[in-house]
TORLO-341653 format. One record per atom (N, C-alpha, C, CB): z, y, x; atom name. Coordinates in nm, 3 decimals, padded with zeros to 5 digits. Atoms other than C-alpha are relative to their C-alpha. Glycine has a CB too. Layout:
      up   north    east name
       Z       Y       X   CA
...
% end
This chain:
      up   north    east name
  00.056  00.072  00.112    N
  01.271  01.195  08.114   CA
  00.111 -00.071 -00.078    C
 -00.105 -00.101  00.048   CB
 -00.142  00.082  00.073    N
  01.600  00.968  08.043   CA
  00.052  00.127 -00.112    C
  00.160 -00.046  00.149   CB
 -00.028 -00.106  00.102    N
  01.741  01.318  07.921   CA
 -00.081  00.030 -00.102    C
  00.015  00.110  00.053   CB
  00.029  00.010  00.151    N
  01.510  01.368  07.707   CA
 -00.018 -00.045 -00.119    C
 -00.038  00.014 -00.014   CB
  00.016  00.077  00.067    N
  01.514  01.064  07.552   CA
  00.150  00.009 -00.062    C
 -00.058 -00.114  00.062   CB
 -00.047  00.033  00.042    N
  01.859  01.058  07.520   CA
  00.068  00.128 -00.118    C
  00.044 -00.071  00.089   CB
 -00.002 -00.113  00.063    N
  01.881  01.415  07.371   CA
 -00.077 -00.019 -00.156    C
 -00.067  00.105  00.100   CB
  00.055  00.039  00.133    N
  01.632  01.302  07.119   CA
  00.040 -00.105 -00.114    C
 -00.109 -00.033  00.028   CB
 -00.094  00.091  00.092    N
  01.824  01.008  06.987   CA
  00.119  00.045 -00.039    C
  00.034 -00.119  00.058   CB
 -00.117 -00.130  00.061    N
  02.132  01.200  06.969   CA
 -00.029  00.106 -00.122    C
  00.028  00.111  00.126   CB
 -00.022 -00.097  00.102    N
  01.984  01.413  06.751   CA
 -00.001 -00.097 -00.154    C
 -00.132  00.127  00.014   CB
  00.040  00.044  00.066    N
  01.935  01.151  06.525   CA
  00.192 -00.040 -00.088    C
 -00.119 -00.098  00.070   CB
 -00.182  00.052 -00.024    N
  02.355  01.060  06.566   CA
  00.062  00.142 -00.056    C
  00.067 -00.039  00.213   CB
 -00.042 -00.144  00.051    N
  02.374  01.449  06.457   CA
 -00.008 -00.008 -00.176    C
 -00.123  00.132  00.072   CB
  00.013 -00.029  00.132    N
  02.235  01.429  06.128   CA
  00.084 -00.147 -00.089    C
 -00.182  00.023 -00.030   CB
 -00.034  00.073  00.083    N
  02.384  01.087  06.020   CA
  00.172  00.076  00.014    C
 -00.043 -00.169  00.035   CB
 -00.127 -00.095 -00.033    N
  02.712  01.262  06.160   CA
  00.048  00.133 -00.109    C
 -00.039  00.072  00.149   CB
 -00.011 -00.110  00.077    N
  02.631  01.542  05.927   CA
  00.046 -00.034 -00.131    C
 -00.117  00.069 -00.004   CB
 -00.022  00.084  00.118    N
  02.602  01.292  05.622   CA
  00.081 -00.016 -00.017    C
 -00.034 -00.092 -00.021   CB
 -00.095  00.061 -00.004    N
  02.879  01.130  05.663   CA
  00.162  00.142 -00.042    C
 -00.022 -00.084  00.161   CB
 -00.122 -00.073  00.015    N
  03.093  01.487  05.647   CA
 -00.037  00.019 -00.158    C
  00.025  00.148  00.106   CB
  00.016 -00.022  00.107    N
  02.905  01.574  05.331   CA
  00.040 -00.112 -00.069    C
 -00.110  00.041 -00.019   CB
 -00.123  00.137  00.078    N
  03.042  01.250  05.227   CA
  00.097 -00.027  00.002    C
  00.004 -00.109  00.012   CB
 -00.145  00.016 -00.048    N
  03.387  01.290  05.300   CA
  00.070 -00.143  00.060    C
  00.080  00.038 -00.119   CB
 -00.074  00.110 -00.097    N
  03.372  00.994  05.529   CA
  00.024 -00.028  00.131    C
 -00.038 -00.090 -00.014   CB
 -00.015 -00.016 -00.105    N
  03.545  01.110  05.795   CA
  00.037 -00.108  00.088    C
  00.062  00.082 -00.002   CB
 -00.043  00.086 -00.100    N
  03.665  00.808  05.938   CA
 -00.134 -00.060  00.094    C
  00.085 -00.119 -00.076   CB
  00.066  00.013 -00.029    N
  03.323  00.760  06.030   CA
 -00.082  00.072  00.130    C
 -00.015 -00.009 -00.088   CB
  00.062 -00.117 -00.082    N
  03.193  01.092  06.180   CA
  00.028  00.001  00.146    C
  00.049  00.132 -00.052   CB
 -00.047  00.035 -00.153    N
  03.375  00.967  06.542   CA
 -00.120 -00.083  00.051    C
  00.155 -00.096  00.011   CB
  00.046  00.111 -00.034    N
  03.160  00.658  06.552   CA
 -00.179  00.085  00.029    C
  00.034 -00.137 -00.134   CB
  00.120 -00.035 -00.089    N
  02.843  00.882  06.558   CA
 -00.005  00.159  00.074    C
 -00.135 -00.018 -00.101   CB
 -00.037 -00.176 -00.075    N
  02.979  01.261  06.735   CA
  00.040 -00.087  00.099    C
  00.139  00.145 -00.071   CB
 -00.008  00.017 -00.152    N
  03.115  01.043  07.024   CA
 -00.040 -00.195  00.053    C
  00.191  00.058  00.045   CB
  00.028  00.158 -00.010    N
  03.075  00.648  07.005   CA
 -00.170 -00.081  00.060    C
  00.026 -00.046 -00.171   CB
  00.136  00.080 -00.013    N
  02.710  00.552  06.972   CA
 -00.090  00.119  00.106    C
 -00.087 -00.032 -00.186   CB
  00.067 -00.032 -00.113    N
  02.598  00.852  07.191   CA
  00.008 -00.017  00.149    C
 -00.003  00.090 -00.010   CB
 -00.022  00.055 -00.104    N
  02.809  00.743  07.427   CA
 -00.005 -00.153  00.060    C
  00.088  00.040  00.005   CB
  00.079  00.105 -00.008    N
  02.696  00.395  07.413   CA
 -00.180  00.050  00.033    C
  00.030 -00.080 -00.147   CB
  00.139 -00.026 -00.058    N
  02.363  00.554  07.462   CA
 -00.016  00.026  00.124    C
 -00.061  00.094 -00.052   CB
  00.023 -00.037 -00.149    N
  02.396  00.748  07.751   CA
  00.071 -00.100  00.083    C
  00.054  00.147  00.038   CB
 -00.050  00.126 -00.106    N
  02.574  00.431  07.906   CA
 -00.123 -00.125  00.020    C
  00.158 -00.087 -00.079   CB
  00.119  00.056  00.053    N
  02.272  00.245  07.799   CA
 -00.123  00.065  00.103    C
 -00.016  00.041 -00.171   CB
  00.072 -00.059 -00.029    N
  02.032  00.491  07.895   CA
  00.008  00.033  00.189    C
  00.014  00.096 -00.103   CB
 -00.057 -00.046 -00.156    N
  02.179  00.588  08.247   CA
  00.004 -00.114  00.124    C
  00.168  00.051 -00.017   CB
 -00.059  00.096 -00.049    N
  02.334  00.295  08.372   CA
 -00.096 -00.093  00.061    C
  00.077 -00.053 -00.091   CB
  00.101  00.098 -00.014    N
  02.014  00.047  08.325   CA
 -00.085  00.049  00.127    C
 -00.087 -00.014 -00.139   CB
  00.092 -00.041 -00.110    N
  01.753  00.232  08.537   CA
  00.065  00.030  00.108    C
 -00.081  00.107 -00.028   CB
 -00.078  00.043 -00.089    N
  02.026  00.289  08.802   CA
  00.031 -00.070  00.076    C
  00.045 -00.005 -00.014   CB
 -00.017  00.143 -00.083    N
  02.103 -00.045  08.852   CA
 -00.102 -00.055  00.017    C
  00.077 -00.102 -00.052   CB
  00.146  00.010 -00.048    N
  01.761 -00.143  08.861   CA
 -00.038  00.053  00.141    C
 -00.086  00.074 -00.096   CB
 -00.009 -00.086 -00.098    N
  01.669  00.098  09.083   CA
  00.082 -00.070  00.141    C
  00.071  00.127 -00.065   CB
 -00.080  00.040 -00.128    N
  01.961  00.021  09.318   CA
 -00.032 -00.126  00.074    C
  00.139 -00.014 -00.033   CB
  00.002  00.152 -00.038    N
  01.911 -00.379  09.317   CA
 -00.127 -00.004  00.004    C
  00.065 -00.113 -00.093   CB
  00.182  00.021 -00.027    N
  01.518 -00.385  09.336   CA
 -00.078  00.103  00.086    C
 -00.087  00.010 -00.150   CB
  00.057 -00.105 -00.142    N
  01.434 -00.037  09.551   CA
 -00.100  00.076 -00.074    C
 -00.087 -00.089  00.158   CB
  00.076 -00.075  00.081    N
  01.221  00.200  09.496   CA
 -00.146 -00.025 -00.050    C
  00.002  00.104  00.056   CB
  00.166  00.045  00.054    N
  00.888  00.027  09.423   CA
 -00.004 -00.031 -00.084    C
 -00.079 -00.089  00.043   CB
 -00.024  00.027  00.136    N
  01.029 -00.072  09.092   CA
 -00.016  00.093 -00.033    C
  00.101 -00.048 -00.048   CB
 -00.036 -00.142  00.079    N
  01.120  00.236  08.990   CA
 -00.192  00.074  00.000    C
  00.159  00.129  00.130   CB
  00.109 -00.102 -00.068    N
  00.752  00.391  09.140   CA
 -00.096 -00.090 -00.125    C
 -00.049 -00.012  00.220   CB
  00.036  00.076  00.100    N
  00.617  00.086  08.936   CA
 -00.011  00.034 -00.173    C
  00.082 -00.091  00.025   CB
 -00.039 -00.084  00.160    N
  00.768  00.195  08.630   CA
 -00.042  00.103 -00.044    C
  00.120  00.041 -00.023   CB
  00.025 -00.133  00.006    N
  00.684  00.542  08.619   CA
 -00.150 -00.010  00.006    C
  00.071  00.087  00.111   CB
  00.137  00.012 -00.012    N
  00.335  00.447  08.673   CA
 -00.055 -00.055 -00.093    C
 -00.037 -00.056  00.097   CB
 -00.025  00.064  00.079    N
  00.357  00.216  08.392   CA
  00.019  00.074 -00.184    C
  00.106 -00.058  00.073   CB
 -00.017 -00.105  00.106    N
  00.456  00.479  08.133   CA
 -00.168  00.098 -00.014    C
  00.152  00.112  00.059   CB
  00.120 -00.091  00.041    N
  00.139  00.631  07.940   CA
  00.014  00.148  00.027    C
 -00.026 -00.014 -00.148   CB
 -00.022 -00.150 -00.020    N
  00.056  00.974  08.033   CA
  00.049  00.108 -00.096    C
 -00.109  00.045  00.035   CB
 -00.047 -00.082  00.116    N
  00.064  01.072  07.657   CA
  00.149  00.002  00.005    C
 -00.049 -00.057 -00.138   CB
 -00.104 -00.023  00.033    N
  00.424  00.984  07.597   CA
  00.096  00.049  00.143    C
  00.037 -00.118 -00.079   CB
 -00.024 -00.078 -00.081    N
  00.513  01.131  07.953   CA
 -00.018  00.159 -00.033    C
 -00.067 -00.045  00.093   CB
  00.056 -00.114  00.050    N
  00.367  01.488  07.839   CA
  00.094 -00.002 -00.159    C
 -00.188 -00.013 -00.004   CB
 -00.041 -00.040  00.140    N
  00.533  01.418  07.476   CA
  00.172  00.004  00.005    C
 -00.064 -00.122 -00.121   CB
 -00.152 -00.038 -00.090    N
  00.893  01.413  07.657   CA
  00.013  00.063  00.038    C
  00.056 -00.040  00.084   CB
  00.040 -00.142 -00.046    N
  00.798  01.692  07.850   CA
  00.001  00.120 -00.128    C
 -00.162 -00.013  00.068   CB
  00.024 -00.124  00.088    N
  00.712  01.912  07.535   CA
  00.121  00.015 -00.102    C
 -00.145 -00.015 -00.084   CB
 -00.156 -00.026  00.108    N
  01.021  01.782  07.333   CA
  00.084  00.083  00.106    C
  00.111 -00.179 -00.057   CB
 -00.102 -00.061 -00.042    N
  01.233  01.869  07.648   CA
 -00.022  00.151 -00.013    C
  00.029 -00.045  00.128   CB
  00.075 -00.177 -00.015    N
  01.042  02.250  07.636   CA
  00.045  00.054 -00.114    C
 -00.188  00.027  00.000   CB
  00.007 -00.059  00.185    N
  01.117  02.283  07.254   CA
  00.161 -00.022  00.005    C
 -00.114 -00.129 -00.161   CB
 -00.132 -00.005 -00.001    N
  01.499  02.222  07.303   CA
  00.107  00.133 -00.002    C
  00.016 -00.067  00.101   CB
 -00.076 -00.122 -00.016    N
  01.635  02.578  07.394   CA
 -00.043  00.038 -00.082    C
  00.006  00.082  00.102   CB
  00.048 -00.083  00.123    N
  01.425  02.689  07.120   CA
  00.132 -00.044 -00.098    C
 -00.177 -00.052 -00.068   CB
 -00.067  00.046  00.113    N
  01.629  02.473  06.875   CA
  00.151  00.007 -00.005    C
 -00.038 -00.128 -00.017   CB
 -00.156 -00.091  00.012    N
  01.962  02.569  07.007   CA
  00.007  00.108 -00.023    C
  00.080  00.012  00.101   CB
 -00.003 -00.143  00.108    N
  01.920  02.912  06.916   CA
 -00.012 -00.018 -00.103    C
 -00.087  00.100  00.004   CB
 -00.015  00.001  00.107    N
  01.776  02.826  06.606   CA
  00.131 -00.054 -00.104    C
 -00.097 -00.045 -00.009   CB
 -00.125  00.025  00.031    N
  02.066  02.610  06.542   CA
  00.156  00.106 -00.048    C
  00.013 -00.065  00.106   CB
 -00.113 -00.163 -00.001    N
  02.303  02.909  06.640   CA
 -00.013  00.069 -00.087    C
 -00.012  00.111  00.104   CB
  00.076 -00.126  00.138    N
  02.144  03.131  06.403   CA
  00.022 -00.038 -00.144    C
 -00.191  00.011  00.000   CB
 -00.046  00.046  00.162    N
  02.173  02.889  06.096   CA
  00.158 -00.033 -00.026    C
 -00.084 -00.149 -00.046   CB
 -00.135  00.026  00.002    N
  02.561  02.798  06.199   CA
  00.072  00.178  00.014    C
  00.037 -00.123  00.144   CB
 -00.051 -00.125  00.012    N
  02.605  03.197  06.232   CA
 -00.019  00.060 -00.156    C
 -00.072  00.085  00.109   CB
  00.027 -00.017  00.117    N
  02.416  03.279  05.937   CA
 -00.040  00.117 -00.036    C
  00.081 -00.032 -00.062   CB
  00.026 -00.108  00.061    N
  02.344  03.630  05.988   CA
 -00.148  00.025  00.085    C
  00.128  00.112  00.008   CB
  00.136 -00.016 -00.061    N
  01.981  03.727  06.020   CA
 -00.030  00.107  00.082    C
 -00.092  00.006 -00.091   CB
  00.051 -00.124 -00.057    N
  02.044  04.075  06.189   CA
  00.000 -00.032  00.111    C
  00.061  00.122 -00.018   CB
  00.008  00.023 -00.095    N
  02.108  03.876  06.480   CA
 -00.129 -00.051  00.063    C
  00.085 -00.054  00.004   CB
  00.097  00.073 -00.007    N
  01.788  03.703  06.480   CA
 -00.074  00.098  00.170    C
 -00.091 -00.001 -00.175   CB
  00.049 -00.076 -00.148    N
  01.613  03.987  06.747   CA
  00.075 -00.020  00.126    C
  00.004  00.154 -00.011   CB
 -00.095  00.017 -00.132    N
  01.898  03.932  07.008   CA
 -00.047 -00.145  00.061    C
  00.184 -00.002 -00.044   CB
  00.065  00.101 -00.045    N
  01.812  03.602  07.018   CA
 -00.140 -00.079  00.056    C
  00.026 -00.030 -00.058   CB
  00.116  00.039 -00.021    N
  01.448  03.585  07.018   CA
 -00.002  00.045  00.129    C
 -00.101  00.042 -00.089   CB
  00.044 -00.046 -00.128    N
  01.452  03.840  07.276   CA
  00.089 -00.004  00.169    C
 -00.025  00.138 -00.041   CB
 -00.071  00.075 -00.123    N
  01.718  03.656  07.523   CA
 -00.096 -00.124  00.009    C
  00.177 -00.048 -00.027   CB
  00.067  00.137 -00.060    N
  01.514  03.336  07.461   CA
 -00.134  00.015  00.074    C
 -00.029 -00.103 -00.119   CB
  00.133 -00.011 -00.072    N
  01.182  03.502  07.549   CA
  00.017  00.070  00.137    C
 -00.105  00.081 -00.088   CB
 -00.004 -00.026 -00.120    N
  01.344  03.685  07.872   CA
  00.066 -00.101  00.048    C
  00.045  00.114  00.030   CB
 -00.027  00.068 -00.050    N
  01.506  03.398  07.984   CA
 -00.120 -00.115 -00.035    C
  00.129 -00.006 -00.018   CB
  00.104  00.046 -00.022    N
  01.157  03.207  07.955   CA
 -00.084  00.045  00.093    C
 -00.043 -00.007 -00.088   CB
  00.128 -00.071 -00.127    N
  00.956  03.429  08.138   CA
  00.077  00.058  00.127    C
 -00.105  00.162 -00.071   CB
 -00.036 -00.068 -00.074    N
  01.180  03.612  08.369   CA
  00.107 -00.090  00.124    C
  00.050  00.107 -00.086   CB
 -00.066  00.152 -00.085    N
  01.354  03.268  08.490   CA
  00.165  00.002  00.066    C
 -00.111 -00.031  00.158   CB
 -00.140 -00.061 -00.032    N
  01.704  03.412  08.542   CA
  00.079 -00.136 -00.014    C
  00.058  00.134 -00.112   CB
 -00.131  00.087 -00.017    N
  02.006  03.186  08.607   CA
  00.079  00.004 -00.149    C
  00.107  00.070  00.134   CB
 -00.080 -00.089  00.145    N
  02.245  03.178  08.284   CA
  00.103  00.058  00.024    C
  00.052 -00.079 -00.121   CB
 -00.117 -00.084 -00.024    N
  02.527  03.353  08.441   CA
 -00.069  00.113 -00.019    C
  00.080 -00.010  00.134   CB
  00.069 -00.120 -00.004    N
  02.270  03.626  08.476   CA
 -00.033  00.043 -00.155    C
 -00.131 -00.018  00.092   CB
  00.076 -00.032  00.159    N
  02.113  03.602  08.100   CA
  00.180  00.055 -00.082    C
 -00.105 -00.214 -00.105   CB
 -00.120  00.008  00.042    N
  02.526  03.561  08.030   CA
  00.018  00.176 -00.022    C
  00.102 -00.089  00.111   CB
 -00.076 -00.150 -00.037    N
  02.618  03.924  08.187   CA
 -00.121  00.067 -00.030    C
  00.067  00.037  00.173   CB
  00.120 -00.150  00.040    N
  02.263  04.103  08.059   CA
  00.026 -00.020 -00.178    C
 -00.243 -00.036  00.063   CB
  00.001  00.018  00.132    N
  02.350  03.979  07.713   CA
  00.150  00.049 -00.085    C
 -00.036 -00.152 -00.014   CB
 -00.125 -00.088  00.063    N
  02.737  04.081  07.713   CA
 -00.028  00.120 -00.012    C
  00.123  00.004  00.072   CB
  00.022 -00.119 -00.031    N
  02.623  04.406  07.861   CA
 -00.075  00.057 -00.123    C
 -00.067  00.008  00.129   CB
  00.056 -00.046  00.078    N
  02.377  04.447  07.570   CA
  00.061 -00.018 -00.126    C
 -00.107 -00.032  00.013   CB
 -00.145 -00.017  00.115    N
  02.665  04.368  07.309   CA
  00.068  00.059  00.021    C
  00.088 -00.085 -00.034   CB
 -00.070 -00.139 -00.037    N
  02.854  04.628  07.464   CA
 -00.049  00.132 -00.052    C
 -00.003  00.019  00.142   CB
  00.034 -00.150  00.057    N
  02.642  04.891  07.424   CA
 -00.082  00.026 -00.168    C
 -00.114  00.065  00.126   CB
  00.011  00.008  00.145    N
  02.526  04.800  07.067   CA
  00.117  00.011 -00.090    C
 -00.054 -00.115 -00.028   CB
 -00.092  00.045  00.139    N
  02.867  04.753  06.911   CA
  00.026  00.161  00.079    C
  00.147 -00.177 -00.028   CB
 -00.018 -00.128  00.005    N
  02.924  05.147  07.112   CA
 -00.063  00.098 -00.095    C
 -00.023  00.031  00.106   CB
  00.074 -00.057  00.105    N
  02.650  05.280  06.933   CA
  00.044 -00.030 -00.132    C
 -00.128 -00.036  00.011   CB
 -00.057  00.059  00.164    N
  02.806  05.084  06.578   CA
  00.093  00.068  00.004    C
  00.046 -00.160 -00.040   CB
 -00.136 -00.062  00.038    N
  03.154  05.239  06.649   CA
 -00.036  00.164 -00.003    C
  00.133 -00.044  00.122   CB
  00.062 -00.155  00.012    N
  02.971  05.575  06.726   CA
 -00.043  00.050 -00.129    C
 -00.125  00.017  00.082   CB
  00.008 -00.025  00.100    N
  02.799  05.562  06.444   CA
  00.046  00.009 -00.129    C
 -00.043 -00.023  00.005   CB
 -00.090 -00.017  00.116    N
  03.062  05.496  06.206   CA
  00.102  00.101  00.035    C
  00.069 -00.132 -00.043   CB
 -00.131 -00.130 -00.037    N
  03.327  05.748  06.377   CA
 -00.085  00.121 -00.107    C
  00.013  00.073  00.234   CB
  00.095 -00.101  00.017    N
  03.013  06.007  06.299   CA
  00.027 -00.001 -00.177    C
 -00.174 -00.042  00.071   CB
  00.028  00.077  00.175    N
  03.008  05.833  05.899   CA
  00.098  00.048 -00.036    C
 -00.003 -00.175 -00.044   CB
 -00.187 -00.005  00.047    N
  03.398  05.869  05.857   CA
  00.024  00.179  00.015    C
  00.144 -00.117  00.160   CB
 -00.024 -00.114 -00.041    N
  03.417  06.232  06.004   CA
 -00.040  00.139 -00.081    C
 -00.052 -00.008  00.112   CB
% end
């Protein structure tokens, strides 16, 4: 849950981060790419930790019990929607749409099929292998 909280504020440290380049004020762009997220996750981490440690676990059991079910479930569904948005990300920082199928269809077998990512890693080189064979094939064939 911490992660997802702190994933979600970060993203927030992304876009003023972004501003700030379109504004050519780089002296800035440090203070939110490594400063204030890392004040977060020191923030974020640290507190329930020490808690935790110095009070035991009936605090903590306390706490968690304490938290509404809705915004338990609405942390849950942001953390679920995350791998989505790094691909999409990828895709708009790549820019080319022919890639778009590679991606959908690594994100939907690595959803359902539950693979490790070393595994999704080596089924996804393997399938850029034999796509860019077929591309050089087909242009040898073009040229000839």
């Amino acid at each position: 849950m911490i992660n997802n909280v702190r994933r979600t504020i970060n993203t927030f440290f992304n876009s003023r981060s972004d501003t700030m380049i379109e504004q050519e004020k780089y002296d800035k762009v440090s203070l939110y790419t490594f400063l204030l997220p890392w004040l977060t996750n020191g923030v974020l981490y640290f507190t329930p930790v020490f808690i935790a440690t110095l009070f035991g676990a009936n605090v903590v059991q306390a706490f968690i019990d304490f938290i509404p079910e809705w915004i338990m479930n609405g942390l849950s569904n942001a953390g679920a929607m995350l791998p989505a948005l790094g691909f999409g990300l990828t895709l708009v920082v790549m820019g080319k749409r022919h890639y778009l199928p590679f991606f959908v269809l690594g994100f939907f077998a690595y959803s359902i099929a539950g693979f490790s990512m070393l595994t999704g890693a080596v089924f996804a080189l393997s399938l850029a292998m034999i796509v860019s064979l077929f591309k050089q094939h087909s242009d040898e064939e073009g040229i000839a």
